[in-house]
C-alpha positions in Angstrom: 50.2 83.8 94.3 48.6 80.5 94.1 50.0 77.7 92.1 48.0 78.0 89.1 48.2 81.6 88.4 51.9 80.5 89.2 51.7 77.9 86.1 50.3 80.6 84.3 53.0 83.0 84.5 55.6 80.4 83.8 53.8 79.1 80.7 53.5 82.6 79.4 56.7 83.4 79.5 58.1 80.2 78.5 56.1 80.4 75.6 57.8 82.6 73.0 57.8 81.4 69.9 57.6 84.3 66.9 57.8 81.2 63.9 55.7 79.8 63.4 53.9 81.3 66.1 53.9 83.0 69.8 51.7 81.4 72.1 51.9 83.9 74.5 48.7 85.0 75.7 48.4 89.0 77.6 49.5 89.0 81.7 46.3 89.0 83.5 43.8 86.6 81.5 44.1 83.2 81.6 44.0 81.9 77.9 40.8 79.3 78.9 38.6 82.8 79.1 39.1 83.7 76.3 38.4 82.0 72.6 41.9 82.2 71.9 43.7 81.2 68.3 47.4 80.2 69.9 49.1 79.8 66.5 48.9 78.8 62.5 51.2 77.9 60.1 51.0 76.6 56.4 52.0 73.1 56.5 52.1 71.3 52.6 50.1 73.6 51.5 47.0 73.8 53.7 46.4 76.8 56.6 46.3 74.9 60.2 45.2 76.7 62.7 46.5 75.9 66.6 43.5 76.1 69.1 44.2 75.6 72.8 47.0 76.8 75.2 50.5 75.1 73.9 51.4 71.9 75.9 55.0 70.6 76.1 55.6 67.7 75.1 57.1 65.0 77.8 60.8 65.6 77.0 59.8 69.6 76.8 61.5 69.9 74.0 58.8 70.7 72.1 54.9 72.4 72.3 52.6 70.9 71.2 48.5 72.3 70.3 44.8 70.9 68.5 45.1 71.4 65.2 42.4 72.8 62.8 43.1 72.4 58.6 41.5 74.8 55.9 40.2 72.5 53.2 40.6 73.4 49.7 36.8 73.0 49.8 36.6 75.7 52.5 35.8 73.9 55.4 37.8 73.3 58.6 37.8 69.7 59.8 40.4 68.4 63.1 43.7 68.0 61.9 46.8 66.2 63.8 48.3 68.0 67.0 50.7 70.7 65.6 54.4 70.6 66.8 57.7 72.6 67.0 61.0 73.2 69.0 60.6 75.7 71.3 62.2 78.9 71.6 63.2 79.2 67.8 63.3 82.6 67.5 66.0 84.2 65.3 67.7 87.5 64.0 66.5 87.8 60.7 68.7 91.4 60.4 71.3 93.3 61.9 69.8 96.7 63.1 72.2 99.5 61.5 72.7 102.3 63.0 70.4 104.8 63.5 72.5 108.8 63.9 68.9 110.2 64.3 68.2 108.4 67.0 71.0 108.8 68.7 71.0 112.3 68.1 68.0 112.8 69.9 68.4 110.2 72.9 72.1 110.0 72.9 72.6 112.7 75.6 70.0 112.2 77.7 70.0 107.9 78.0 68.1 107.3 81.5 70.7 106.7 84.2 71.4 103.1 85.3 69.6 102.0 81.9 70.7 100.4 78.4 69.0 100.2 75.1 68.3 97.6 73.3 66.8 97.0 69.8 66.6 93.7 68.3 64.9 92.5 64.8 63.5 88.9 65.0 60.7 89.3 62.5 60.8 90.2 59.2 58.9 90.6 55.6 59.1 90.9 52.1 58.5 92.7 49.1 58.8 94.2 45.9 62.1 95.6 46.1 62.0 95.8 49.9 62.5 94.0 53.1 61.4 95.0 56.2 62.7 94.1 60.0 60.3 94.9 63.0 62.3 96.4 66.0 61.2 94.5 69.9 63.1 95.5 73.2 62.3 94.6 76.5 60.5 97.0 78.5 61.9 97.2 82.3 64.4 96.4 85.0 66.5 99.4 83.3 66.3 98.4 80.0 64.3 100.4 77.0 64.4 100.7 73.4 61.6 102.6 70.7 60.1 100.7 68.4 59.6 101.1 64.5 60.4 99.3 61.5 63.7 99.3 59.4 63.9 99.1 55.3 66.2 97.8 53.4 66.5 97.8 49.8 67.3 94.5 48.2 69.0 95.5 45.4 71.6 98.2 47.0 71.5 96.9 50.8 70.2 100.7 51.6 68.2 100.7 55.0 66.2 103.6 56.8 64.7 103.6 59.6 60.8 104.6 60.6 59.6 105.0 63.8 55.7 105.8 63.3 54.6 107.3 66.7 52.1 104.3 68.2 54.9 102.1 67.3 57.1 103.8 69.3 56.7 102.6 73.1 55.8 98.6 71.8 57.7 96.0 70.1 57.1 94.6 67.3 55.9 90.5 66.8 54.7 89.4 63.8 55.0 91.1 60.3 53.2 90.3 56.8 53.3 92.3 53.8 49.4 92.0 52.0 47.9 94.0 49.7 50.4 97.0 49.1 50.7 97.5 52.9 52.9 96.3 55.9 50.7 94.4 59.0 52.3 94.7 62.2 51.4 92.8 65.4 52.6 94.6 68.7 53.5 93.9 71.8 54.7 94.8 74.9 58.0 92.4 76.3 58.3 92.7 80.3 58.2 90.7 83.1 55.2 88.6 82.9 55.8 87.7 79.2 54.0 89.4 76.0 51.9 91.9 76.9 49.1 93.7 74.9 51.0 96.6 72.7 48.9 98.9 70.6 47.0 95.3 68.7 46.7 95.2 65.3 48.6 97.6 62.9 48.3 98.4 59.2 51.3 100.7 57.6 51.5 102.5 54.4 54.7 104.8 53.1 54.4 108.0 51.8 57.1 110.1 50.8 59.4 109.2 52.4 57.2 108.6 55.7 55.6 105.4 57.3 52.1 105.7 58.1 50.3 103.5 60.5 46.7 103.0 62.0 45.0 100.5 63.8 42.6 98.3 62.1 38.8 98.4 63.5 37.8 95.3 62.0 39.7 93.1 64.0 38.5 91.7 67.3 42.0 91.0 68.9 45.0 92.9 70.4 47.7 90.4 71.1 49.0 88.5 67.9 50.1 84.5 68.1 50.5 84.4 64.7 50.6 86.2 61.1 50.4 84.3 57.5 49.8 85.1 54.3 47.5 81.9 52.1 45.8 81.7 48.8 45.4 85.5 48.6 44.2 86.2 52.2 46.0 87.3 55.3 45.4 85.0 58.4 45.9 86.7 62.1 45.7 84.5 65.0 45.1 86.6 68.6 43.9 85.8 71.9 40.5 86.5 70.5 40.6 84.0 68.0 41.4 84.1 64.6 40.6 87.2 61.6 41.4 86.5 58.1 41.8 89.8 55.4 41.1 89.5 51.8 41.4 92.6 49.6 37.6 94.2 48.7 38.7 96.4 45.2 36.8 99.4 47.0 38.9 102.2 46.7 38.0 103.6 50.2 37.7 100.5 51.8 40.6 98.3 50.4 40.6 95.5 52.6 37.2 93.0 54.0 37.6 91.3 57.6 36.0 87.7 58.8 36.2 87.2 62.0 35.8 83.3 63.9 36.4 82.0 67.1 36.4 78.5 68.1 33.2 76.3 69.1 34.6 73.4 70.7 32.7 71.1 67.9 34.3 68.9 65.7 31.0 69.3 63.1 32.2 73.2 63.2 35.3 74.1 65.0 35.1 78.2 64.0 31.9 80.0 64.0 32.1 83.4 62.4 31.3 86.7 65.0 31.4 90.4 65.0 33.5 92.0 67.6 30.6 94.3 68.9 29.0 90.7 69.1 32.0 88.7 70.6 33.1 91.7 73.2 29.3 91.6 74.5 29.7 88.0 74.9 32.7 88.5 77.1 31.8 91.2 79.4 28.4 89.2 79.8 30.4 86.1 80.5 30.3 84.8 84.6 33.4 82.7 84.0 35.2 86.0 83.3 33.4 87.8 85.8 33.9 85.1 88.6 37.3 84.7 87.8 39.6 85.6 90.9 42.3 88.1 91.0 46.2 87.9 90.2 49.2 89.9 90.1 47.3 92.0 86.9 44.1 92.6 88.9 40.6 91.0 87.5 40.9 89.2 84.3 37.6 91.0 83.9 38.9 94.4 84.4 42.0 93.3 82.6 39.9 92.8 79.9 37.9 96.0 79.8 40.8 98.3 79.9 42.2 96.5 77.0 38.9 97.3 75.2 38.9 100.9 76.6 41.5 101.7 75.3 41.9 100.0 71.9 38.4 99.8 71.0 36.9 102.9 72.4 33.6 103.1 70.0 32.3 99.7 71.3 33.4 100.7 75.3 31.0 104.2 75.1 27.8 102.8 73.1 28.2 99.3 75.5 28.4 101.8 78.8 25.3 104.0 76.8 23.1 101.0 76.6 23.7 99.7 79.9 22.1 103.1 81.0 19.4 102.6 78.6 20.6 105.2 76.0 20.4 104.7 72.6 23.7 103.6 70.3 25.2 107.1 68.4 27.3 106.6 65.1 30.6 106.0 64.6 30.9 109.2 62.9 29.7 111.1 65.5 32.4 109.1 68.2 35.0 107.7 65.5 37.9 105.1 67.3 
């Protein structure tokens, strides 16, 4: 391993910071190939957006990223560098117990293994509050993933454990527009990997329902805020805001911007069919050499392989020449 896959690594993991943000980019891509959003936050009043890899400050006491600011007019001019403590990370509730789980896992626990469940994000709402359940994921350890209720006004919780949620953990969690948004990932050796991406969840008696959004380009959250009627996800490929559409069948419209680099326009607005072309056509992710993940490149393609199927078939059908089929006949 050479040093600066090394540095890497170490800043990865280091890096783990669920308010007001997690830095943490996916093992296996260095965040400078990609047009990552590292963080926001709402800071008197106005959305600032972190762009950049985190830096510690000298004392490393504190990170430190470029700072974009929403205007009340709309547009995004450079802000002051944003800083906070590191490692600030907290319980925000007790797990109760769960009988059904440990009905079903109770006799069978893997040997030499423990479980572990923790709840360091949370959300409100009307009535409600929900916790978001992470573990780490190897060296013997294991947990399953899910979400925990609680009502406010009797302290009754219940647990649900929607099937893709249940091998990730959960990082970030908003409540928007009569649903729950979840941000997954995966906690192991090499830091915050890529869980299941983007998650939006719904109840219905008396069951949690959850699917993956297609409209957003990333998979590994850095940050999750709800401003002026709009719900702002950063991710490792940069940053997607959600504003509620009044269409009964399609409740929710998506914007999606990654940086530019330029102070005159520091987001330019893409599609993700557009910006995962741009990638997979890029030489500074094709050229870039191997670590302990493999190829960013590959790393990168089985991401989208497997999250965004759709766009991996039509871009392998028109690299043979073939012509793009509809969604409906190849849905996600």
């Amino acid at each position: 391993m050479n040093f600066r896959t090394l540095f890497i690594l170490v800043a990865y993991v280091l890096v783990t910071t669920p308010s007001p943000a997690s830095a943490a980019w996916s093992c296996g891509i260095d965040g400078s190939l990609l047009p990552g959003v590292s963080g926001l936050n709402v800071v008197d009043g106005q959305l600032e957006v972190h762009v950049g890899l985190y830096r510690p400050t000298s004392d490393s006491g504190t990170f430190v990223a470029n700072a974009l600011v929403l205007g009340d007019d709309g547009d995004w001019t450079i802000g002051e560098d944003a800083e906070w403590p590191r490692n600030n990370s907290k319980t925000c509730m007790k797990p109760p117990p769960d009988e059904a789980l440990q009905e079903r896992f109770g006799k069978d626990l893997p040997a030499n293994s423990s479980f572990e469940q923790n709840i360091s994000v949370c959300a409100d709402g009307p009535g409600k509050r929900w916790g978001g359940i992470s573990f780490y994921s190897g060296e013997g350890i294991w947990g399953v993933g899910g979400i925990v209720e609680q009502d406010t006004a009797t302290g009754a919780t219940r647990y649900f454990r929607p099937r893709p949620l249940a091998d990730v953990s959960v990082s970030h969690l908003e409540y928007f527009g009569n649903r729950l948004w979840i941000g997954t990932e995966t906690e192991g050796e090499c830091g915050q990997g890529v869980g299941v991406g983007v998650l939006s969840a719904y109840f219905a008696n008396d069951t949690a329902y959850a699917d993956r959004p297609a409209e957003i380009c990333g998979f590994l959250v850095s940050g999750m805020v709800v401003h002026e009627d709009a719900l702002w996800i950063s991710t490792e490929m940069g940053l997607s805001k959600v504003t509620k559409s009044g269409d009964r069948y399609r409740p929710f419209s998506w914007t999606n911007y990654v940086p530019t680099g330029d102070d005159d326009r520091p987001l330019r607005e893409v599609t993700c069919d557009a910006l995962y072309t741009e990638l997979m056509q890029s030489s500074d992710l094709a050229s870039a050499p191997s670590n302990d993940s493999g190829y960013p490149y590959e790393v990168l393609w089985n991401r989208i392989s497997k999250l965004r199927r759709n766009f991996a078939w039509q871009y392998v059908r028109r690299l043979n020449g073939l012509e793009p089929i509809s969604s409906d006949e190849n849905p996600e």
